[in-house]
SEVOLUM-502621 format. One line per 3 residues: number of its first residue (from 0); their letters; for each residue x, y, z of C-alpha. Coordinates in nm, 3 decimals, decimal comma. Example, Ala and Ser with C-alpha at 12.3 -4.5 7.8 and 13.67 -1.06 7.14 Angstrom:
residues 2
0	as	1,230:-0,450:0,780 ~ 1,367:-0,106:0,714 $
***
This chain:
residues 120
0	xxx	-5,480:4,249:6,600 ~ -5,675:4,585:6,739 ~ -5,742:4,662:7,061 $
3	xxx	-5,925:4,922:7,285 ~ -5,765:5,257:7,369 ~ -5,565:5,189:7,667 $
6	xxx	-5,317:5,485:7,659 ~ -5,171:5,787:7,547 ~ -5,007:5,630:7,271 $
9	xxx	-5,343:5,497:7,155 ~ -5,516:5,838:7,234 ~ -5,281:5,981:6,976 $
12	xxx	-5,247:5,745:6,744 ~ -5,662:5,820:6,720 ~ -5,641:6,199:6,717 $
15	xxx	-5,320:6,266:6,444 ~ -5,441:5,980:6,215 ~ -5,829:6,169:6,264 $
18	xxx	-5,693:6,462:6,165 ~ -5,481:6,317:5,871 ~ -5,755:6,157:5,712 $
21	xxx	-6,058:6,432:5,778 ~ -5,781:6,647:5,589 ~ -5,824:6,475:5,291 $
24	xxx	-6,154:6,595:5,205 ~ -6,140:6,909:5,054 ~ -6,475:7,068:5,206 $
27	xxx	-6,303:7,121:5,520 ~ -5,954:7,206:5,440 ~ -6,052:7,609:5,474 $
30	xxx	-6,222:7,582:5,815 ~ -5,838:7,423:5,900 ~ -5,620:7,675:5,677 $
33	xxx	-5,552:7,901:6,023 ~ -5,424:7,597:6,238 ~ -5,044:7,538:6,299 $
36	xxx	-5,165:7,129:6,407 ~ -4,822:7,089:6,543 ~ -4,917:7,337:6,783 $
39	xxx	-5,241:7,249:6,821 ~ -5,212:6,834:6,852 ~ -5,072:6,827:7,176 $
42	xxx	-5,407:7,006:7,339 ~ -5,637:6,794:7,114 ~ -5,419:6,490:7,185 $
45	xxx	-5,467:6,605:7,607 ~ -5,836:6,659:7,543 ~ -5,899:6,326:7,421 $
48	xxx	-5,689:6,157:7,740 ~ -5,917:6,357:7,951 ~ -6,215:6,249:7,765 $
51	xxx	-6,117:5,872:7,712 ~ -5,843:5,872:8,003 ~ -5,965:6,051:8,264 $
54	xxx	-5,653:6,203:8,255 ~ -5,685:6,544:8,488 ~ -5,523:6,906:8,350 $
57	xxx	-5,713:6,989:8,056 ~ -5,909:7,293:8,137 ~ -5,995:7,487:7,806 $
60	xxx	-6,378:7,530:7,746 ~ -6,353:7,331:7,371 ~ -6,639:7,530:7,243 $
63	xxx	-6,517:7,879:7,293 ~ -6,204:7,752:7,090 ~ -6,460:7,689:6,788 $
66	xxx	-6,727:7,898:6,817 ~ -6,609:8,155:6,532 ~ -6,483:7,856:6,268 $
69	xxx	-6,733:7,864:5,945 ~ -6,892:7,548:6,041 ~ -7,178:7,378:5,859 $
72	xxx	-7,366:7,078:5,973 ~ -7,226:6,892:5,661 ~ -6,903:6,951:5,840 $
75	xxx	-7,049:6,747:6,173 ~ -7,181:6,457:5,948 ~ -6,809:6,453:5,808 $
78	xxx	-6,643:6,486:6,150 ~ -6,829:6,227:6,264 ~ -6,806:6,011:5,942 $
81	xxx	-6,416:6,053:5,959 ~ -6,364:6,021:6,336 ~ -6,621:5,658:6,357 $
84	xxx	-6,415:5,549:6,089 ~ -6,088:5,602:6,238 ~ -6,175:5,478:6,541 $
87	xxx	-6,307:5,171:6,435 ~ -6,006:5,133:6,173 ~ -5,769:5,169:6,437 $
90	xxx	-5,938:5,029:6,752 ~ -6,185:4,806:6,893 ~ -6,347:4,741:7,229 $
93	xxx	-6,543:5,013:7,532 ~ -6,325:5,261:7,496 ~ -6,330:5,313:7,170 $
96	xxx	-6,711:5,272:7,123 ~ -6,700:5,589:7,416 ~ -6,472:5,772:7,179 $
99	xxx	-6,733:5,743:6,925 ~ -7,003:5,848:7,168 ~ -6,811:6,118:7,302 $
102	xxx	-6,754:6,251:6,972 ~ -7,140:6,242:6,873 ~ -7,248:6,455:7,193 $
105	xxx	-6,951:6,677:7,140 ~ -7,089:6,727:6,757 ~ -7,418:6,757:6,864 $
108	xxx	-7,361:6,974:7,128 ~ -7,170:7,239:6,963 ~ -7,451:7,187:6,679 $
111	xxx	-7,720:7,292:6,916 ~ -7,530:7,616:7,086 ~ -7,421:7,713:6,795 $
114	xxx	-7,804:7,706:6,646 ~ -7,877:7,897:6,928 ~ -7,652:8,192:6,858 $
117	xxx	-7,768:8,214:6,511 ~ -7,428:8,081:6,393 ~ -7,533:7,821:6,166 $
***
C-alpha cells in the first residue's frame, strides 16, 4: 500500500526512480549527456529533503546550477509530466501532493528567469 513521503528513504526513492524514468524519453537525454548522476544524486536527493523535509544544509542556488542547460519549455511540460507521475506512482498523501507543487513553481520559476534573460 503507498504512503506519503515521510523520509529520506522515500525522498530518494522519488528522486532516482524520477530520474530513471524522465531518462527514458529520448528528447532529454542530451540536456543530461554531461551529468555523472552518481555524483550528482546525492545533492538532488539533499535538495528534495530540504524541500519536502525541511531538512537544513542544502545551500546551492538550484538555478545557477541550470541556467546554461539547452532547455525548452517542452522539456518543463516533460519534467513535470515525469515527476507528477512518479510521485503519484510511488506515493500518496500531503507530502507528496507538496512535491508536486514544489516541482511546478520550481518549473515555472526557472521558466520565467530564464525568459527573462533571453534564454529560451
Amino acid at each position: 500500500m503507498k504512503h506519503d513521503i515521510l523520509n529520506t528513504e522515500d525522498v530518494s526513492l522519488l528522486v532516482k526512480t524520477f530520474y530513471a524514468n524522465l531518462m527514458l524519453h529520448e528528447e532529454v537525454k542530451p540536456i543530461f549527456a554531461h551529468v555523472d548522476f552518481e555524483k550528482h544524486m546525492p545533492q538532488m536527493i539533499a535538495f528534495w529533503e530540504f524541500v519536502l523535509l525541511d531538512k537544513a544544509g542544502y545551500t546551492t542556488n538550484i538555478f545557477d546550477k541550470h541556467v546554461n542547460l539547452p532547455l525548452k519549455e517542452s522539456d518543463f511540460v516533460l519534467w513535470l509530466s515525469v515527476f507528477e507521475e512518479t510521485a503519484h506512482h510511488l506515493f500518496v498523501g500531503e507530502k507528496t501532493q507538496l512535491a508536486i507543487q514544489r516541482g511546478q513553481v520550481i518549473a515555472y520559476t526557472f521558466q520565467q528567469k530564464l525568459k527573462n534573460m533571453g534564454k529560451m
